[in-house]
N, C-alpha and C positions, 0 to 999 in steps of 0.2 A: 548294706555293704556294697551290693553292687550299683547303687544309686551314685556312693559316696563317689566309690571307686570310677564310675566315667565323668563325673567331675571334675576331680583332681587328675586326670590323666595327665592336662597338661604339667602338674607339677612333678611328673617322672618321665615325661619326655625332655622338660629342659630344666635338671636339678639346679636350684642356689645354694651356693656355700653360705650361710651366714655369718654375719661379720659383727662383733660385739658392740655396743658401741658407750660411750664414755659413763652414759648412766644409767646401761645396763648393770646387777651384784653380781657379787664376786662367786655368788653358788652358779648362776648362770653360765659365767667366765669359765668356772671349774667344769661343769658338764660338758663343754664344750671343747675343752681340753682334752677332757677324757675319750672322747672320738673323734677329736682331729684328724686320727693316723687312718683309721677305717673311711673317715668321710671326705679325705683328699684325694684318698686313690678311687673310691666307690661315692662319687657326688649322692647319686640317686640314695645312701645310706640317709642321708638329710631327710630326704622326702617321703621316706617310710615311716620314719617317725613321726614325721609332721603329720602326717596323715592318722596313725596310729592315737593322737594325740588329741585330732580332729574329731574322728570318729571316736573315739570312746566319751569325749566332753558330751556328742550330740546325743549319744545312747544314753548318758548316765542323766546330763541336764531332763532327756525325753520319759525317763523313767522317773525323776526327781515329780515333774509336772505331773502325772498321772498318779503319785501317791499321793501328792496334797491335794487334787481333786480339785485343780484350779479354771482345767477345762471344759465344758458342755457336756464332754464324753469324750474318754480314754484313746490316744491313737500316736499315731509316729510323727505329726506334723512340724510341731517342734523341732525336732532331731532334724529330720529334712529341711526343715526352715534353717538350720544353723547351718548345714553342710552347702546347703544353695547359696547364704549370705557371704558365706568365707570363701567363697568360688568367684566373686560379682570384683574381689582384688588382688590380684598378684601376691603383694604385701602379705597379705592375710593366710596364704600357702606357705610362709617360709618360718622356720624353725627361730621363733623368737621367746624371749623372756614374758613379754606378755603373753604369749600362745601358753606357756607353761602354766602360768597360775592362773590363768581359767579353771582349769583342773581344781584348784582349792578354791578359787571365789564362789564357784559352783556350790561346793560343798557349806562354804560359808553361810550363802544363799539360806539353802536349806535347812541348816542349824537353824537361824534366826528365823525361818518362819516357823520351827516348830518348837521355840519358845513359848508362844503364846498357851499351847497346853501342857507345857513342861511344869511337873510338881519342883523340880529341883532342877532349876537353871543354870547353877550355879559352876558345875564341873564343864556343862557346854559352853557355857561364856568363854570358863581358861581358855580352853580347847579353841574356840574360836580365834581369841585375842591370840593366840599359840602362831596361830595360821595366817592371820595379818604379816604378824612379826616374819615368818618363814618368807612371805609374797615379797618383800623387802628386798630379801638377801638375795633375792631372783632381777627383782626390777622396784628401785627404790621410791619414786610415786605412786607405787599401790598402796604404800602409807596412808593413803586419802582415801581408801574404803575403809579407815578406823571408825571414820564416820558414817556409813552403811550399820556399821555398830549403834552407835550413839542415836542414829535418828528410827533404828529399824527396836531400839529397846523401848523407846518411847514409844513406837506404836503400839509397839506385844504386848507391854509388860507394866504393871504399875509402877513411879517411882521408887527405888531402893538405892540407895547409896553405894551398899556395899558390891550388888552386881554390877554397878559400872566402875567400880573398882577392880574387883576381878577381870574382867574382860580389858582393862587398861593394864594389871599386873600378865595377864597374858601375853601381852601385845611389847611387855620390857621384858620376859622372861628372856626368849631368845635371844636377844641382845645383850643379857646379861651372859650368859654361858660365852657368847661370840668376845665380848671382854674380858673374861674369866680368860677362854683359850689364847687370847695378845698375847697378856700381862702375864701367863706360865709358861708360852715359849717367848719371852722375850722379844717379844716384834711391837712394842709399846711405842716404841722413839718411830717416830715419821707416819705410824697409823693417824688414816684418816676416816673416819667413818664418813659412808654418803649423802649426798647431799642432792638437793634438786632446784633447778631455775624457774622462773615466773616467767613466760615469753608467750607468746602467739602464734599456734601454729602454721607452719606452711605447707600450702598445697600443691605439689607441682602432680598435677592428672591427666591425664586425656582427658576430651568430651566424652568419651563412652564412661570412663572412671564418674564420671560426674553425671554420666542421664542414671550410672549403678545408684549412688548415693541417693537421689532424688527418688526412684520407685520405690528404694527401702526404706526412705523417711514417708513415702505417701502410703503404703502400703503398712507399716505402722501406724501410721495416722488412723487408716479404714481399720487396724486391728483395734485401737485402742477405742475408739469409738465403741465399736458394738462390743469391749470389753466394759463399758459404760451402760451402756444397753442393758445389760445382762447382770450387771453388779449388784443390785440390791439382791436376787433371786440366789446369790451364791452367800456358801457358809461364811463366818465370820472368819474366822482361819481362810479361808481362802481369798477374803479380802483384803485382810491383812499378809499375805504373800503374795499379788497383785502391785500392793502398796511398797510391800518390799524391791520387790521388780523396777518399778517406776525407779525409786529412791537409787537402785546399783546403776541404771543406765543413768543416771543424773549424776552421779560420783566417775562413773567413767565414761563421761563426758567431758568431767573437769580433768581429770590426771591428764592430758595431752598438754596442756596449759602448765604442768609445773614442769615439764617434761624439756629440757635442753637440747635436746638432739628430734629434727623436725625429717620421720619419716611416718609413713602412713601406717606403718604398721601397730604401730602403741593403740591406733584407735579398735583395734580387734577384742577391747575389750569391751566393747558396746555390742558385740556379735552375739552375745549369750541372751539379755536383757529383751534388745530387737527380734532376735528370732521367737520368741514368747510372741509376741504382738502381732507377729508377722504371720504365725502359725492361727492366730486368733482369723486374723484377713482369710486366711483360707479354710477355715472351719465354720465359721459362723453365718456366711452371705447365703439367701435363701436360695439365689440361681448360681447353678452349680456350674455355668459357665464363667463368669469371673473369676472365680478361685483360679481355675484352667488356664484362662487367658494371661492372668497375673502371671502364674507360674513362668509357664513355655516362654513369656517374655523376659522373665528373669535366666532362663536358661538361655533362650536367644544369647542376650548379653554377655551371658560368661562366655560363650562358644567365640561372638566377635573380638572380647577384651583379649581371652588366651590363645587363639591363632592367626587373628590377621591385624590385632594391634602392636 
């Protein structure tokens, strides 16, 4: 907590209002609604959630990792690995739609890696497909972790028809109810349900935005490596949730790409995936000076981005 907290300091010294934007859902829209009045007159009301939202992803993601036994031995690095990585951009502080369904992608995560020793996978799949659908209604290219579904059941699970059935009838339920509620209040005529564009992101960054990207792309690089290292000597279940990990930052990699409105923040959802990797760079190197070093230069970084950029 108190790690998180001189972290993010800067984001309650200079609060952001967040602003919706065209392919942000409509559940989003409505939260946002719903404490307009508190968060116009009290900015910094933004920034306690966001925070709130921050820390509990990195506690539950760091607790998620330590029950599936994915790491050398049991510790916080993770958790800090995410609270450091979401520090390294501006963006990544502000109460957004993707901020939000990390929270369930997380929990997604988890579901499917414990597939693999599920006698009855079948209620977890709805359940799953349930939470795709809901991620939608928040921010409507997260549609494209249906396939974190589809590639992560092929890992786990032998072919069955019917649970990728299920897990697709999960992913309409939602949907169905959100058409049910139109067509019985009468809002049928002019509904549009949403949609999303095929484009190329843009980057408008500092150089400091850009040496952040680079440590946390090298510094995954060094995780996944001795994640490689290490891979055969770990359970099959844990391999197989390694696999899954890879597979989520590969899916939210792409969703920035179907994404029509080009700010840096959508990509926050590679912040869960990376800090795995990241956490791995700092656990696994036999001189306990580079973990260190890696570190303090990543905090360096956040201190120059958030007060003198």
């Amino acid at each position: 907590m108190l790690y998180g907290l001189l972290l993010k300091l800067p984001m309650f010294l200079n609060p952001v209002i967040p602003q919706p934007q065209k392919i942000d859902g409509f559940l989003y829209r409505a939260f946002l609604g719903s404490i307009e009045s508190v968060g116009k007159s009290v900015p910094v009301f933004y920034s306690g959630i966001t925070f709130l939202l921050l820390f509990s992803q990195a506690v539950y993601f760091n607790k998620l990792l330590n029950e599936h036994r994915i790491m050398q031995r049991p510790g916080f690095l993770a958790g800090m690995s995410y609270l450091l990585i979401t520090s390294l951009f501006i963006e990544w502080n502000v109460l957004s739609s993707p901020l939000i369904i990390n929270s369930l992608l997380i929990w997604v995560w988890s579901k499917m890696s414990g597939l693999y020793n599920n006698q009855k996978p079948k209620a977890a799949l709805f359940n799953i497909g349930i939470a795709i659908g809901v991620c939608t209604f928040f921010y409507f290219p997260s549609l494209a972790f249906a396939a974190l579904i589809i590639f992560g059941l092929a890992i786990t699970r032998p072919f069955k028809i019917a649970e990728w059935l299920i897990a697709l009838f999960g992913i309409i339920t939602p949907y169905y109810f959100l058409l049910a509620i139109v067509f019985l209040t009468d809002k049928w005529k002019g509904y549009k349900l949403p949609g999303f564009s095929v484009s190329t992101p843009v980057f408008n960054q500092s150089q400091w935005s850009y040496a952040a990207i680079i440590i946390v792309l090298l510094s995954s690089i060094i995780g996944i490596f001795y994640i490689q290292q290490n891979f055969r000597r770990q359970l099959i279940q844990a391999r197989k949730s390694w696999n899954l990990l890879f597979l989520y930052l590969l899916v939210a990699v792409f969703v920035p790409f179907v994404n029509d409105t080009h700010t840096f923040e959508y990509w926050i959802l590679c912040a869960v995936p990376l800090s795995s990797f990241v956490a791995a760079a700092f656990l696994y190197p036999a001189r306990n000076w580079f973990p260190a070093v890696l570190h303090w230069l990543m905090v360096a970084i956040v201190i120059v981005i958030n007060y003198f950029i």
